[in-house]
C-alpha positions as CSV (number, residue, x, y, z in Angstrom):
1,X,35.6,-4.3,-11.9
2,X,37.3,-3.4,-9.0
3,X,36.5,-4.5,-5.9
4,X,34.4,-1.0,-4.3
5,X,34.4,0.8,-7.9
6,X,33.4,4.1,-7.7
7,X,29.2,4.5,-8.1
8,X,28.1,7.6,-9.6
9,X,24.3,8.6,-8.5
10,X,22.9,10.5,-10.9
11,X,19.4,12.5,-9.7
12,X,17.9,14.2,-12.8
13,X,15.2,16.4,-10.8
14,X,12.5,18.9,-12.8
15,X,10.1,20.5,-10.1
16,X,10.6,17.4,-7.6
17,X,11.7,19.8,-4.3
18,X,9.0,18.1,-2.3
19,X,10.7,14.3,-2.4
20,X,14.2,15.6,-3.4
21,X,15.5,16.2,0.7
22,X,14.0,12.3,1.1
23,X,15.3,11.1,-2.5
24,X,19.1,12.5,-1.6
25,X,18.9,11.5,1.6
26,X,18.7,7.8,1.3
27,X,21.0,8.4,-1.1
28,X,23.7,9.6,1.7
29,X,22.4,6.9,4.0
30,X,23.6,4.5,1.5
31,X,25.8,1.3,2.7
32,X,27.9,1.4,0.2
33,X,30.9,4.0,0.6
34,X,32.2,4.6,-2.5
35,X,29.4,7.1,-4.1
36,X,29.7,10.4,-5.9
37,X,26.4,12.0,-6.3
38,X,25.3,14.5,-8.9
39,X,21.8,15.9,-8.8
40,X,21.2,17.1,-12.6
41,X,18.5,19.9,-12.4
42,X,16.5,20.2,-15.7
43,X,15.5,23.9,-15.1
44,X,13.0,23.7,-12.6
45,X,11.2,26.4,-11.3
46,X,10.5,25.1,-8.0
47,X,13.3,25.2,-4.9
48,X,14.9,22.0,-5.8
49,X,18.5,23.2,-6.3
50,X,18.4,25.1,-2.8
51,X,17.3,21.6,-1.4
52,X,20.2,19.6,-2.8
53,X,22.4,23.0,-1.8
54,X,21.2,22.4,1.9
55,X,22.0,18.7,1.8
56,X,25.8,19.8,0.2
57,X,25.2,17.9,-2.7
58,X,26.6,18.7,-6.0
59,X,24.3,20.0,-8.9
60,X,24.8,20.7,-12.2
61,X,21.7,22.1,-14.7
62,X,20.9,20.8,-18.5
63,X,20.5,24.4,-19.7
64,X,17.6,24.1,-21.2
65,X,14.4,21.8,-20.0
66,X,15.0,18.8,-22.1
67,X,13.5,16.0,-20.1
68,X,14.9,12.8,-18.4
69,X,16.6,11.3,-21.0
70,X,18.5,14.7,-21.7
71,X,19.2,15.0,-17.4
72,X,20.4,11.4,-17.6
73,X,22.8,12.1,-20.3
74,X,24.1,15.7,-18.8
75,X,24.8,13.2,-15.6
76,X,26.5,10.5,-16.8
77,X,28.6,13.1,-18.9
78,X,29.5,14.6,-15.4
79,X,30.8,12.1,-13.3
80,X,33.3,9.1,-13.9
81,X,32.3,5.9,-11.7
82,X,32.7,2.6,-13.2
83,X,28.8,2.3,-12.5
84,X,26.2,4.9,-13.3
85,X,23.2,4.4,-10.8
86,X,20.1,6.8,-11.8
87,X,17.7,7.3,-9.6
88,X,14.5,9.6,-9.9
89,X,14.0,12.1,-8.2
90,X,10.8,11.6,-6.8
91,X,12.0,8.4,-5.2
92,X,13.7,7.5,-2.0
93,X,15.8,4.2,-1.8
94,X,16.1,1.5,0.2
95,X,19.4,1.3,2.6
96,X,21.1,-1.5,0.8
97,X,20.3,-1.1,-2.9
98,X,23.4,0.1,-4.2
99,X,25.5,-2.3,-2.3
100,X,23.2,-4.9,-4.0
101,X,23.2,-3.9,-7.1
102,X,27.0,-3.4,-7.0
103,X,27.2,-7.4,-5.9
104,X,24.6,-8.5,-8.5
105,X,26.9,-7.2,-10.7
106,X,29.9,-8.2,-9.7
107,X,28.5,-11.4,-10.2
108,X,26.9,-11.3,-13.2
109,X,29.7,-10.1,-15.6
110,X,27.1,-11.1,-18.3
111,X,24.4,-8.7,-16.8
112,X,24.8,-4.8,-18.6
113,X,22.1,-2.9,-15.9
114,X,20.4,-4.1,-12.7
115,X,16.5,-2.3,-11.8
116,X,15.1,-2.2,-9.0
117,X,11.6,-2.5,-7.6
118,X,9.5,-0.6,-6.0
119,X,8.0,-0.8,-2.7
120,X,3.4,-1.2,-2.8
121,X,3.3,1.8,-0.7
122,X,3.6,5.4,-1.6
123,X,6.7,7.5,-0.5
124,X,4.5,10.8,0.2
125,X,1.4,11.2,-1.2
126,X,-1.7,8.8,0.2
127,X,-4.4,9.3,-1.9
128,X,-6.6,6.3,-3.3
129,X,-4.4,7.1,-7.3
130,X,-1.3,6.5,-5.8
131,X,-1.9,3.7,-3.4
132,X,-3.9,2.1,-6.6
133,X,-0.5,3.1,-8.4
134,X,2.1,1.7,-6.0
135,X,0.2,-2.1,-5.7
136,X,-0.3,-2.2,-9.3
137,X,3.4,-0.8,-9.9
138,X,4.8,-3.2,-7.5
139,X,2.8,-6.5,-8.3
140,X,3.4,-6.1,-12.2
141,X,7.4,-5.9,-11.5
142,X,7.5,-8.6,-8.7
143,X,5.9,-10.7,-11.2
144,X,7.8,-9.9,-14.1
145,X,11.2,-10.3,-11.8
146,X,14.6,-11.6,-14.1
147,X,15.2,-10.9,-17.0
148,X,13.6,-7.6,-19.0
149,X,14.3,-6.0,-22.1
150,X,13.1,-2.4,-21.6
151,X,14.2,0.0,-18.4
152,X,13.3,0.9,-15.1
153,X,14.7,3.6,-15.1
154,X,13.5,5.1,-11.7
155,X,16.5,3.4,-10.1
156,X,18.7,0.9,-12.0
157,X,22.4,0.8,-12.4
158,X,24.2,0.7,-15.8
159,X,28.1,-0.4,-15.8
160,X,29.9,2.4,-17.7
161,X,31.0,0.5,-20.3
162,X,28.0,-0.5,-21.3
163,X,26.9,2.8,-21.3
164,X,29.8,4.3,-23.1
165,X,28.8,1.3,-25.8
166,X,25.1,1.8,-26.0
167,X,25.2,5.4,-26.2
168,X,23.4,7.4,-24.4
169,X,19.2,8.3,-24.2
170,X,17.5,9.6,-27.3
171,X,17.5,13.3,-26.2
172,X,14.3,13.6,-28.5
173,X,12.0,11.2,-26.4
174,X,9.6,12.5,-23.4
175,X,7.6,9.3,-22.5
176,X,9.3,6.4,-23.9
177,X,12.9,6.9,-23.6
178,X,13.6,3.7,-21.1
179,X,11.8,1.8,-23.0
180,X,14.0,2.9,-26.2
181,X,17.3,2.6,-24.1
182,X,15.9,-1.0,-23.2
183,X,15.6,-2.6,-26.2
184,X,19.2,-1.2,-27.4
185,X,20.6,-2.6,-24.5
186,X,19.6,-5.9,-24.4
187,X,20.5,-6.0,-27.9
188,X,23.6,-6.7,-26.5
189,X,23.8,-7.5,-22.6
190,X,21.0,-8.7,-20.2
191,X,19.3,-6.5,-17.9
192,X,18.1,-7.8,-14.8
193,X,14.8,-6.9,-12.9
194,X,15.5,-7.5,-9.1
195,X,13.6,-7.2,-5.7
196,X,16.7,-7.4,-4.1
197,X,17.4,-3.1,-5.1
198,X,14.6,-1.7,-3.8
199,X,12.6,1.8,-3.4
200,X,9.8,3.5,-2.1
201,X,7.9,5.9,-4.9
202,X,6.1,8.7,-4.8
203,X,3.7,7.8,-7.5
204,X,0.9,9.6,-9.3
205,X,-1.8,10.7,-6.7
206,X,-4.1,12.6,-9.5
207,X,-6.5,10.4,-11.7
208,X,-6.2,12.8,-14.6
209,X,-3.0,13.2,-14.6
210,X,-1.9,9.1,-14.1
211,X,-4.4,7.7,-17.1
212,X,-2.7,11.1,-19.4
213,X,0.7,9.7,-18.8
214,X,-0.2,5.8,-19.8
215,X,-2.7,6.8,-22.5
216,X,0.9,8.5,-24.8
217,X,3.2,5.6,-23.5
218,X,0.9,3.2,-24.8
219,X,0.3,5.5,-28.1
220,X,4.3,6.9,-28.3
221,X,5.6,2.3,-28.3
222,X,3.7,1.8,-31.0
223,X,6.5,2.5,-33.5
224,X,9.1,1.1,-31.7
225,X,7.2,-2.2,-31.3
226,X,6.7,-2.2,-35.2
227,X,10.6,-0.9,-35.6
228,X,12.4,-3.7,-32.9
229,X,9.3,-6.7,-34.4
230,X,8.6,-7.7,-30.6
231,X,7.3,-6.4,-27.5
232,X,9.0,-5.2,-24.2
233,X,9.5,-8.4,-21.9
234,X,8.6,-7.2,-18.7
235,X,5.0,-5.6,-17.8
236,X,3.5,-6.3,-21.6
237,X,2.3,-10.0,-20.9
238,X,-0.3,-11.5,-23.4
239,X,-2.6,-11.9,-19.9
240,X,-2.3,-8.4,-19.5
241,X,-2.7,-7.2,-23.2
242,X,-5.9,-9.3,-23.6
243,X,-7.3,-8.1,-20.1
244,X,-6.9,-4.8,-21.3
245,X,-8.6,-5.3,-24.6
246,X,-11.4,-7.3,-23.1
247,X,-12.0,-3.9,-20.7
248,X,-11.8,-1.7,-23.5
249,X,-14.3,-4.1,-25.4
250,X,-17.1,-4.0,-22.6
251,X,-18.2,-0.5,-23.7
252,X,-18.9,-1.0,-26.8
253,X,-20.9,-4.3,-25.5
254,X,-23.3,-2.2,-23.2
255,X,-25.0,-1.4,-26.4
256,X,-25.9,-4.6,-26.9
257,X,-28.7,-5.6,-24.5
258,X,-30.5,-2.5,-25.9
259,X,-30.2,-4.5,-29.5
260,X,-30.4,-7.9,-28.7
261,X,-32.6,-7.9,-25.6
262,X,-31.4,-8.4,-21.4
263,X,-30.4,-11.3,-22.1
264,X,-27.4,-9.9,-24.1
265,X,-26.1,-8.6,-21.3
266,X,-24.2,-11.4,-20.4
267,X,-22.2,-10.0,-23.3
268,X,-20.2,-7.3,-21.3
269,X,-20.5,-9.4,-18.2
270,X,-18.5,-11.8,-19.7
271,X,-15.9,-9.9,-21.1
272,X,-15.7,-7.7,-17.8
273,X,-14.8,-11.0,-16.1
274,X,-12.0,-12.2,-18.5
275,X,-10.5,-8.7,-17.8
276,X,-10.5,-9.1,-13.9
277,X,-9.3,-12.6,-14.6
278,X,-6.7,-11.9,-17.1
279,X,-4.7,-10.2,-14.0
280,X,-6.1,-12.7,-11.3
281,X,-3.0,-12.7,-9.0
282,X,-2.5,-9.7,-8.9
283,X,-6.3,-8.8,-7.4
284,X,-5.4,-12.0,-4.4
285,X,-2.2,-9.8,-4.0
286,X,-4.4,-6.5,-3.3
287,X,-7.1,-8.6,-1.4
288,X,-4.8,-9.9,0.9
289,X,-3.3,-6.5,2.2
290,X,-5.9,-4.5,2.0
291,X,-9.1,-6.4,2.2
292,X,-12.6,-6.6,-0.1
293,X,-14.1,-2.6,-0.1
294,X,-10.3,-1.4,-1.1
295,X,-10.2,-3.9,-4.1
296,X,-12.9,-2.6,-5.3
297,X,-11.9,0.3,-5.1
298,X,-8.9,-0.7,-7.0
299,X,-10.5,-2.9,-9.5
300,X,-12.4,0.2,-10.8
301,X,-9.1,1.8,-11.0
302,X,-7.9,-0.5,-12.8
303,X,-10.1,-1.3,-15.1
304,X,-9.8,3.0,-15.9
305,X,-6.3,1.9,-16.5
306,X,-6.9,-0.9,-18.7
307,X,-9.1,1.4,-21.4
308,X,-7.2,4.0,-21.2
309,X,-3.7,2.0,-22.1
310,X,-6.1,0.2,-25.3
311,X,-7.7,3.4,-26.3
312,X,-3.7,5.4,-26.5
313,X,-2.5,1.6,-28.1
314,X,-5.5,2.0,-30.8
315,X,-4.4,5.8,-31.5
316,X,-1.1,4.5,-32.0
317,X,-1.3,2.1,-34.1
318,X,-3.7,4.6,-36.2
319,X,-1.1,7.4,-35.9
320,X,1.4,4.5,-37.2
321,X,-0.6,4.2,-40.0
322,X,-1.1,7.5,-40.8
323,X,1.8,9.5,-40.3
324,X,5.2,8.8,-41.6
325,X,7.2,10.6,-39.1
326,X,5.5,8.9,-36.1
327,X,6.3,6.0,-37.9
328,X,10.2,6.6,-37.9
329,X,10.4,8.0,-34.5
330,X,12.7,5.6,-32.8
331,X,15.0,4.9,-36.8
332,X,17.2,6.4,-35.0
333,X,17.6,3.9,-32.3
334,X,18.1,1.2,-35.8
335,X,20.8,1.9,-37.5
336,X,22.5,-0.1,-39.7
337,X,26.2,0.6,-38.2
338,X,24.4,-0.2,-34.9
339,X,25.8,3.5,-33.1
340,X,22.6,5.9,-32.3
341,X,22.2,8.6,-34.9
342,X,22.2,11.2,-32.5
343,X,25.7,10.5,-30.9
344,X,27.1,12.3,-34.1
345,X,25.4,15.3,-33.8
């Protein structure tokens, strides 16, 4: 690697013109000078191209909507650095993060990618959702800091060769297409998960719309758990997967003391408290910044978030056991020559 080598910022964008001017910006305010930035715009119907046109940055379009994976691709097909950094477009990064990224690195000639973290606060919106959202976000990757085995891929940066090795995103994911990418990755490299590459988010602000994005990436890894024979390292502790099923479990339970009596209550009580436990830390982390009536604010979120990631886990693994083609959606990512089906095509 040479010592600036060239760091291609790849923005893949779909309807994001109200955190693009921010995202690109930081982007240009970057420390480190040897950048070329591409914003990849997946059709949108918004006015995200004429914000990046403003700004003077370059933009190229997929064609067709295709989704990140396919934007990422289009990107990294455009543009030559020796690093590819992605960064989301709804996210606006910190001053030194590709200067750190670039060291980390340069350090690490064992390391394949470097993600970042993102800051507990909100970029834009400040709703209860997305302050919920950005302390969960934030606590569950400052806790699962080192080494990781799926992507974050809302800014992370991927040396080209490795890239060029791995092949690139499964252009027939939507949801889970990091996580894919993850698991053939560290296959072969380590990824790192560092606070030292950082960014602020502009995270989900809508109830509905958070709990239907978590409820089909908990259903869509099923099969690729049951394909790679382990889970992601990173968020998916055994803490959290058990706090998760003991939420799920308590509604089932509040049928209880109407069977066994009041004194069954103690039933769901119980398992309420092994959720809220399961994730202890992080609840000190929430109390300490924002005090007791915001926590419980949060917990209730969070326990929301906890059923609804069991509940799309449970249709999963029924949808894994019913449906053959669900079952081989990531055989691709497998195969026996160890190249990605799709490369060919």
């Amino acid at each position: 690697m040479n010592a600036l080598p060239l760091v291609s910022v790849i923005v893949p964008n779909y309807n994001y013109a109200e955190s693009l001017d921010l995202c690109l910006r930081s982007i240009l305010d970057q420390t480190y000078p040897n950048i070329e930035l591409l914003m990849v715009d997946d059709c949108s119907t918004d006015q995200s191209v004429a914000v990046a046109g403003a700004l003077g940055v370059r933009v190229v379009s997929t064609g067709a909507n295709g989704g990140c994976g396919t934007a990422r691709n289009v990107g990294a097909a455009h543009t030559h650095g020796e690093l590819i950094c992605y960064v989301d477009s709804d996210l606006a990064l910190a001053p030194d993060a590709i200067a750190n990224a670039v060291r980390i690195l340069q350090a690490e000639p064992a390391v394949g990618a470097v993600c970042g973290i993102q800051d507990a606060e909100p970029l834009l919106h400040d709703t209860l959702v997305s302050r919920y959202r950005g302390l969960q976000y934030h606590y569950w990757s400052i806790s699962s800091e080192g080494d990781i085995s799926f992507l974050f891929p809302a800014v992370c940066v991927i040396r080209r060769a490795v890239y060029d090795e791995i092949g690139p995103f499964n252009p027939a994911l939507r949801q889970t297409e990091e996580v894919d990418y993850g698991y053939r990755l560290t296959r072969r490299h380590r990824m790192l998960l560092t606070s030292e590459v950082r960014g602020r988010h502009d995270h989900d602000h809508e109830l509905r719309g958070l709990l239907r994005k978590l409820f089909h990436r908990g259903r869509l890894r099923i099969p690729l758990y049951a394909r790679a024979r382990r889970f992601g390292k990173g968020f998916e502790t055994a803490s959290r997967a058990w706090g998760s099923l003991a939420a799920f479990l308590t509604l089932p339970a509040l049928a209880v003391p109407f069977l066994w009596g009041p004194w069954a209550a103690v039933l769901p009580a119980t398992l309420l408290a092994a959720s809220l436990a399961c994730d202890a830390g992080m609840y000190r982390f929430v109390l300490r910044r924002h005090g007791v009536l915001f926590l419980v604010g949060f917990a209730g979120l969070h326990y929301l978030v906890n059923v609804t990631i069991t509940a799309g886990v449970a249709t999963g693994a029924a949808q894994w056991l019913l449906s053959r083609p669900f079952r081989q959606l990531y055989d691709a990512s497998f195969p026996i020559d160890g190249a990605p089906r799709w490369t060919s095509a």
